[in-house]
KEKE-3310 file (N, C-alpha, C; in steps of 0.2 Angstrom, whole numbers, plus 5000, padded with zeros to 4 digits):
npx = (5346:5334:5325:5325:5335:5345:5342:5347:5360:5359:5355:5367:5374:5370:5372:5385:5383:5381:5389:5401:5397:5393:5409:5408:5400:5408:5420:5416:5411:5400:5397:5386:5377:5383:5386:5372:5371:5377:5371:5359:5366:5368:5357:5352:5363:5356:5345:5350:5354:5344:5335:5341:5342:5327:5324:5330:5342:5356:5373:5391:5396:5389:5392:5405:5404:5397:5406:5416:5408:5405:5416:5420:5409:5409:5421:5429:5422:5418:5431:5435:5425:5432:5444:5440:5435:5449:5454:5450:5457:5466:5478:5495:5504:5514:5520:5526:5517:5503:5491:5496:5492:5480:5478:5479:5469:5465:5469:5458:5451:5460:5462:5448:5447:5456:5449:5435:5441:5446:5433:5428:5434:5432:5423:5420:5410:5395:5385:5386:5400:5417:5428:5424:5413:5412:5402:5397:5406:5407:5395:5394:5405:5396:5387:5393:5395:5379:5380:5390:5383:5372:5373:5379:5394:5399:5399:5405:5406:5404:5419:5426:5423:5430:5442:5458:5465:5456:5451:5463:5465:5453:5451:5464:5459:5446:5450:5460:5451:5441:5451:5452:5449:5439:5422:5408:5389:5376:5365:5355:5342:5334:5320:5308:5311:5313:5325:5332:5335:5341:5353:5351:5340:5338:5349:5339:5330:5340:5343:5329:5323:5336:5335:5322:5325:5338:5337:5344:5358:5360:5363:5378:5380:5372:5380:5389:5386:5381:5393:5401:5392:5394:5410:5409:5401:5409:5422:5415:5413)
npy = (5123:5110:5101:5088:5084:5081:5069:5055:5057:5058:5048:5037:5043:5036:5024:5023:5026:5013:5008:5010:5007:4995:4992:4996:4988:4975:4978:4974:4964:4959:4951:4947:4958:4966:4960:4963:4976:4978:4970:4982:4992:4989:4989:5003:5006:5001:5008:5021:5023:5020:5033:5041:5038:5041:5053:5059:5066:5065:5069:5072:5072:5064:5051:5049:5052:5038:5030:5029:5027:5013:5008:5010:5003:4990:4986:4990:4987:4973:4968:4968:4959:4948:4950:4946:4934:4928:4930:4923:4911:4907:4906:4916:4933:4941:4958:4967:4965:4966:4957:4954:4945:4944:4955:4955:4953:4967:4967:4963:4977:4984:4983:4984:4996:5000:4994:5001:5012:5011:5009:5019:5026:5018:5018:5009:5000:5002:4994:4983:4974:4973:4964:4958:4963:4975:4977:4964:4956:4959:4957:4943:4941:4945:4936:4928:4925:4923:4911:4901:4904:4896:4884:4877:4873:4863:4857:4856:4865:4875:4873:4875:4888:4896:4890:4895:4894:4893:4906:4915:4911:4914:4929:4930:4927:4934:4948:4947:4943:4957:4966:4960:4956:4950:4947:4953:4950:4962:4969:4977:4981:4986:4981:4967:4954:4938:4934:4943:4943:4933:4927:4934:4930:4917:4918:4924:4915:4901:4908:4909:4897:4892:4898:4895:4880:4877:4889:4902:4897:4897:4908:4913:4905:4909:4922:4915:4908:4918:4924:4912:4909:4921:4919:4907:4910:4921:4912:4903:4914)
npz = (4749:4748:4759:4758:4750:4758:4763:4761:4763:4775:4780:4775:4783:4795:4793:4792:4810:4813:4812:4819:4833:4833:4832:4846:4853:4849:4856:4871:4871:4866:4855:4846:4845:4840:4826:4821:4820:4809:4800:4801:4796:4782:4779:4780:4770:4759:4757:4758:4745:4736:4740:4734:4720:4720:4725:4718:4722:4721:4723:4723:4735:4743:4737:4741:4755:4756:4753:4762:4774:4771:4773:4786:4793:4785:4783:4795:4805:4803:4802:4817:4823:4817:4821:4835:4835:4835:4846:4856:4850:4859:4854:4853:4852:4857:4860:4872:4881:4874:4864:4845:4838:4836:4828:4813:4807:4803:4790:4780:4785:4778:4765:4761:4761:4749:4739:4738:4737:4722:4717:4716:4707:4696:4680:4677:4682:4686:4683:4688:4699:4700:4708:4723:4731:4748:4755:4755:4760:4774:4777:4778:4786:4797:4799:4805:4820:4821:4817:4824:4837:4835:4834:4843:4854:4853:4839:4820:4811:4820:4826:4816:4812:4822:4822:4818:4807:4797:4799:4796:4783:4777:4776:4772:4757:4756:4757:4744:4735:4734:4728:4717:4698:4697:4691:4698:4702:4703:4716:4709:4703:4689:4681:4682:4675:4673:4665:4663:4675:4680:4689:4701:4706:4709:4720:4729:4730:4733:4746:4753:4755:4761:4774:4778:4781:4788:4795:4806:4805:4791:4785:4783:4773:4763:4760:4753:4744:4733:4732:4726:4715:4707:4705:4697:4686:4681:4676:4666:4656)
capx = (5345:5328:5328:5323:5342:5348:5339:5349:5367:5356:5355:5373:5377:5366:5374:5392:5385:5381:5397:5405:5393:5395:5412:5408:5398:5413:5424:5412:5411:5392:5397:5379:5374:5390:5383:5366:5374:5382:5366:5357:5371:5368:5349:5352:5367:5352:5341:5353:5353:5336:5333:5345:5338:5320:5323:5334:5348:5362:5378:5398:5398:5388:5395:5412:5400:5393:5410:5419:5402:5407:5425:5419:5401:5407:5427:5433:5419:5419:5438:5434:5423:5438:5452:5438:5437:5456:5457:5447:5458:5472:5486:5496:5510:5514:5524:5525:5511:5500:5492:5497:5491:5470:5476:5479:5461:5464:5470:5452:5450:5465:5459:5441:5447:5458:5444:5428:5444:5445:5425:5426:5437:5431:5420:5416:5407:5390:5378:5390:5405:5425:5432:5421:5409:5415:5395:5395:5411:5405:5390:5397:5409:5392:5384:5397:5393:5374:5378:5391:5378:5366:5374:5384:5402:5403:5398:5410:5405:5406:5423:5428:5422:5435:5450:5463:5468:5451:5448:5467:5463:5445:5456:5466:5456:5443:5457:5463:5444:5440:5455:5454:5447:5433:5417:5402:5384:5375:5358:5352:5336:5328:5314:5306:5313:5318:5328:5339:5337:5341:5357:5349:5332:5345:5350:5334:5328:5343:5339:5324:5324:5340:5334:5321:5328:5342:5337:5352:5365:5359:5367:5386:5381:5370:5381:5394:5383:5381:5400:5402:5389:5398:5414:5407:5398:5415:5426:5412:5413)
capy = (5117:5109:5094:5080:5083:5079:5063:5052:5058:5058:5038:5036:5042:5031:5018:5025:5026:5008:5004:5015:5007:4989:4989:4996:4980:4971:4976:4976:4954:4957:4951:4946:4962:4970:4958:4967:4983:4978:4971:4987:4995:4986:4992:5008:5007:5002:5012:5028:5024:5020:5037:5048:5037:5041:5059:5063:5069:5062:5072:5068:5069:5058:5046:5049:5049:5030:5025:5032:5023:5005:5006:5007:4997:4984:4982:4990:4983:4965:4966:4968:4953:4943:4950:4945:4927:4925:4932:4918:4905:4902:4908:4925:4935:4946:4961:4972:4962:4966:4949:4955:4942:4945:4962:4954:4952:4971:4967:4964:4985:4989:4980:4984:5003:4999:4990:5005:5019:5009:5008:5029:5028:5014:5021:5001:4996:5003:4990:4976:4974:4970:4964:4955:4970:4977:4974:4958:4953:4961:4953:4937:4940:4947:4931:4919:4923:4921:4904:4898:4903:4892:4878:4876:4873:4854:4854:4854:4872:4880:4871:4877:4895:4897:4888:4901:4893:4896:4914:4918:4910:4921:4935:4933:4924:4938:4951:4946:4944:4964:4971:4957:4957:4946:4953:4950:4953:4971:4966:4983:4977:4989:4978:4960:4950:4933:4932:4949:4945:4925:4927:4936:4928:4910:4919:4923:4908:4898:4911:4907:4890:4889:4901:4891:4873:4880:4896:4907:4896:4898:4914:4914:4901:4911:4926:4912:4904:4922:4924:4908:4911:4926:4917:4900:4912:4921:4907:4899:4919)
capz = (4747:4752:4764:4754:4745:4764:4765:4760:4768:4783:4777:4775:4793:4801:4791:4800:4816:4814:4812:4824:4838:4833:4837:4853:4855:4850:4861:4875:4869:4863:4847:4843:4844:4835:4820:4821:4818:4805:4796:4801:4792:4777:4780:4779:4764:4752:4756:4755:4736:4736:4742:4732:4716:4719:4727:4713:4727:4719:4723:4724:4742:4745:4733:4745:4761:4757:4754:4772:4776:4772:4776:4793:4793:4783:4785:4800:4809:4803:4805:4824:4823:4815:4829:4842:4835:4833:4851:4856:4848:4861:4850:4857:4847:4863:4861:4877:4885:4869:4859:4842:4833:4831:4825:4806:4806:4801:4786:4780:4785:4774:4759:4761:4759:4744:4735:4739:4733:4715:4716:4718:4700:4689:4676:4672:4688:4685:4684:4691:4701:4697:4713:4730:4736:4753:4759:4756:4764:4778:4780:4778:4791:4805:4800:4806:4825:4823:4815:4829:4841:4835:4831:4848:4853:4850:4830:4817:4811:4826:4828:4808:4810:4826:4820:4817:4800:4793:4799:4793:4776:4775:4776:4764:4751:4755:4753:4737:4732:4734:4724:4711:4692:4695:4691:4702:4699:4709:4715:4709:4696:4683:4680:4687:4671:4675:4660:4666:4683:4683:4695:4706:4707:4710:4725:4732:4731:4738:4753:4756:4755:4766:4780:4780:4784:4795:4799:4806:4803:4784:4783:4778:4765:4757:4755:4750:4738:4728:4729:4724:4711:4702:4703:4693:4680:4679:4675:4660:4652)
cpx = (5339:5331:5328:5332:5347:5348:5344:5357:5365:5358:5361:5375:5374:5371:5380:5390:5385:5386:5401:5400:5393:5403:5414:5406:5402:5418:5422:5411:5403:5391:5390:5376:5378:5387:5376:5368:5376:5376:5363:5360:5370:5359:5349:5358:5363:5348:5343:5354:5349:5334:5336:5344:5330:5319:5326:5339:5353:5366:5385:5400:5394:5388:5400:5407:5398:5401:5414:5414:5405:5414:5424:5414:5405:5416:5429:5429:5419:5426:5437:5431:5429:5441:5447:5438:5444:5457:5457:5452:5466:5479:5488:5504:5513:5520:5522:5517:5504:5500:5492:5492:5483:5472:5475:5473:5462:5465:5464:5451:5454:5462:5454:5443:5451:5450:5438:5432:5444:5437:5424:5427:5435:5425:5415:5411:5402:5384:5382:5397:5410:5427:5426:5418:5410:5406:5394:5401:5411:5400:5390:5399:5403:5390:5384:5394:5385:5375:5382:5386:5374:5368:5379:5393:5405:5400:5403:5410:5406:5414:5430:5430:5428:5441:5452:5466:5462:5449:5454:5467:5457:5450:5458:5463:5450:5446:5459:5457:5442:5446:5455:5452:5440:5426:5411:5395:5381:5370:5355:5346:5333:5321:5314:5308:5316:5322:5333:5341:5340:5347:5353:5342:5336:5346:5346:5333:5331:5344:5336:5324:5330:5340:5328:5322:5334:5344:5341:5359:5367:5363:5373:5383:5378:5373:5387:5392:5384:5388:5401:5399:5394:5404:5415:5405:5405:5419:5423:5411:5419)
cpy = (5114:5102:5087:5078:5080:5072:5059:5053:5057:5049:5036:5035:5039:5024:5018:5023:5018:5004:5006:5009:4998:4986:4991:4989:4975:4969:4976:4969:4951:4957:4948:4952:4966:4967:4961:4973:4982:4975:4976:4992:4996:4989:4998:5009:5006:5006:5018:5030:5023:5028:5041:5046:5040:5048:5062:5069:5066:5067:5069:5068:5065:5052:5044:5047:5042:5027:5025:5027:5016:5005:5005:5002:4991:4983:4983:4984:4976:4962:4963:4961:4946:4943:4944:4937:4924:4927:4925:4911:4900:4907:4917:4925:4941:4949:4966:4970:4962:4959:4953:4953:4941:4952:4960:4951:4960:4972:4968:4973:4988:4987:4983:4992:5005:5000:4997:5013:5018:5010:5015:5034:5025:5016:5012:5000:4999:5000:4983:4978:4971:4970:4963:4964:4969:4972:4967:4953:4956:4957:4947:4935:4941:4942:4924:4919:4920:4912:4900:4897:4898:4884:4875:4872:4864:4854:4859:4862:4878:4879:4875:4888:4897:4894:4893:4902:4896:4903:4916:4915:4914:4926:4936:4931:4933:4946:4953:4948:4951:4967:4965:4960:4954:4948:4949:4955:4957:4964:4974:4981:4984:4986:4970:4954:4947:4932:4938:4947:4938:4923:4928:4932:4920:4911:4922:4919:4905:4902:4908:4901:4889:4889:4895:4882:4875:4887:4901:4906:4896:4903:4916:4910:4904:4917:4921:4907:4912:4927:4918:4904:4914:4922:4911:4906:4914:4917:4903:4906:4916)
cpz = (4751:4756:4760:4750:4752:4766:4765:4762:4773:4783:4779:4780:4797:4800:4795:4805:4817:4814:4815:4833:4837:4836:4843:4855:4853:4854:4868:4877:4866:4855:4843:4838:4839:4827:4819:4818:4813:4798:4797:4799:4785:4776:4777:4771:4758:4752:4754:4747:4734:4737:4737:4724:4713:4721:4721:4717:4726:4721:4726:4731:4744:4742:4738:4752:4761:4758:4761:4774:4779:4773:4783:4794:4790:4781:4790:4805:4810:4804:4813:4826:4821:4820:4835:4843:4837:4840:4856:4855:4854:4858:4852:4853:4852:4863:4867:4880:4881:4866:4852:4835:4830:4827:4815:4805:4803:4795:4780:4777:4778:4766:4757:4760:4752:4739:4735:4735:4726:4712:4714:4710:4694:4687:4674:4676:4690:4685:4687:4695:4699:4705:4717:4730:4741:4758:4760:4761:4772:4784:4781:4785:4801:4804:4803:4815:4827:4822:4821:4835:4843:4836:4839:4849:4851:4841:4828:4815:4813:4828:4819:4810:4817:4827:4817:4810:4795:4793:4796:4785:4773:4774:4772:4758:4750:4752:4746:4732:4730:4729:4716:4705:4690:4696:4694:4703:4705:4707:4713:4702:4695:4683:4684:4681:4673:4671:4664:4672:4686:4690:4701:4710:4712:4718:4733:4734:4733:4745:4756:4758:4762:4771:4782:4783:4788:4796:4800:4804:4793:4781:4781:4771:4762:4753:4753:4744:4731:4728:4724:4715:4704:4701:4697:4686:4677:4673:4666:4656:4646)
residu = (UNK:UNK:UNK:UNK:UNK:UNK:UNK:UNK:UNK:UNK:UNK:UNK:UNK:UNK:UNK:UNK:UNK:UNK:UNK:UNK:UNK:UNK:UNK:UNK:UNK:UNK:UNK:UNK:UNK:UNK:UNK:UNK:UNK:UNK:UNK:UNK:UNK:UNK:UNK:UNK:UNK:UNK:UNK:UNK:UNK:UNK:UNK:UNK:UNK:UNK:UNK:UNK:UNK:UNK:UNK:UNK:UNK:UNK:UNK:UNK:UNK:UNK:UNK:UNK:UNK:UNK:UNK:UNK:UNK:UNK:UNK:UNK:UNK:UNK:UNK:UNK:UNK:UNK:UNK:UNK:UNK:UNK:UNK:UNK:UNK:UNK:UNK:UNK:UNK:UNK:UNK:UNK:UNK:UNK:UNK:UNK:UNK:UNK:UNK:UNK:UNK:UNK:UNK:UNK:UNK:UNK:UNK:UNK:UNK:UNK:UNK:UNK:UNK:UNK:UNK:UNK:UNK:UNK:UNK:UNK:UNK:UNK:UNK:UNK:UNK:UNK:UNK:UNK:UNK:UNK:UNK:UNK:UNK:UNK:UNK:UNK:UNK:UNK:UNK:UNK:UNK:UNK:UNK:UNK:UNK:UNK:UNK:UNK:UNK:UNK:UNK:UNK:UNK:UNK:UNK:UNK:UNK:UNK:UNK:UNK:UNK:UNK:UNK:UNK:UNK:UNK:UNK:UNK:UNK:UNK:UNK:UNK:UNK:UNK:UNK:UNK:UNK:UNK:UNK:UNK:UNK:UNK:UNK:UNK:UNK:UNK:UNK:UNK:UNK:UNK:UNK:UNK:UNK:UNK:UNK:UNK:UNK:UNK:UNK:UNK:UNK:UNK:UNK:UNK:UNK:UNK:UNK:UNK:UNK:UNK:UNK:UNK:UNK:UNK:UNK:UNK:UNK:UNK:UNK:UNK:UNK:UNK:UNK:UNK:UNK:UNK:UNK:UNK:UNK:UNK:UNK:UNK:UNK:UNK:UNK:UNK:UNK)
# end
């Protein structure tokens, strides 16, 4: 097998190690960085289908290889982001001197490996998704430290993202999200047609626009805008 057929598995494990290596920077408390990883994760998981598209290196293990991928990159890991908030929050469920209670931040992980095993079977979910993508509930979850950060410990935001109700309601609202029925748009574009593309284009634009006016705290809402998106389209099918 020549190397170019390599390429993109090559792709895939990077994407792993990114996610292996974030939650070392989680448990380490450098969860800034731990979210870096986890968008650099997301870096390399377009491009390994970018690669294996344009190299013409498709094969069924690395169909299986992407997905192992994102069960760590983009559930186990953002899990860990969750535990570490909920660690944070004061509240302790101590068995044998153990805090129990950020572990259901794990739940997330179990979910997110459900939801990527259905993706491996359905024949439907080809040019769209049925159920929350794992990536994007991922990203979602790296995006929330950059936005506390910014915003500091006295705003409402910063006071929202580390209340204990709100992260055990993401959980399971995102949770239910991934194995659902609700169909939500890929950004994978054939062509530049604003008529095919108008979703997507929607989601760029409310991007740009939002990173511009605040910057990094901009970041949960916009992948919460392109859930929130597909869910509204949804609903008017």
């Amino acid at each position: 097998m020549s190397i170019r057929k390599h390429i993109p598995n090559t792709i895939t494990c990077c994407n792993l190690l990114c996610g292996c290596v974030s939650i070392l920077f989680t448990c380490n408390d450098h969860i800034l960085w731990a979210s870096v990883m986890i968008f650099l994760a997301a870096v390399c998981d377009f491009f390994d289908g970018f690669a294996a598209r344009t190299l013409d290196a498709k094969s069924p293990i690395g169909g299986e290889l992407d997905s192992l991928s994102d069960v760590v990159s983009f559930g186990v890991a953002p899990s860990f982001i969750v535990a570490w908030f909920l660690s944070k929050t004061g509240i302790g469920w101590w068995i044998h001197d153990v805090n129990v209670f950020p572990m259901l931040a794990f739940i997330l992980a179990a979910f997110a490996a459900v939801r990527l095993a259905k993706f491996n079977i359905d024949t439907r979910q080809t040019t769209s998704f049925i159920g929350l993508p794992v990536p994007a509930v991922g990203l979602f979850i790296a995006s929330l430290p950059f936005m506390v950060f910014n915003v500091g410990s006295g705003s409402i935001l910063y006071k929202a993202v580390v209340n204990p109700y709100f992260l055990l309601a993401m959980t399971a609202i995102f949770s239910w999200l991934m194995i659902s029925e609700v169909p939500f748009f890929s950004f994978k574009i054939k062509n530049l047609k604003f008529k095919e593309n108008i979703l997507r284009y929607f989601v760029v634009i409310f991007a740009i626009v939002a990173v511009i006016i605040l910057k990094m705290v901009a970041l949960p809402f916009v992948f919460l805008f392109y859930i929130l998106l597909s869910v509204i389209c949804y609903r008017n099918e």
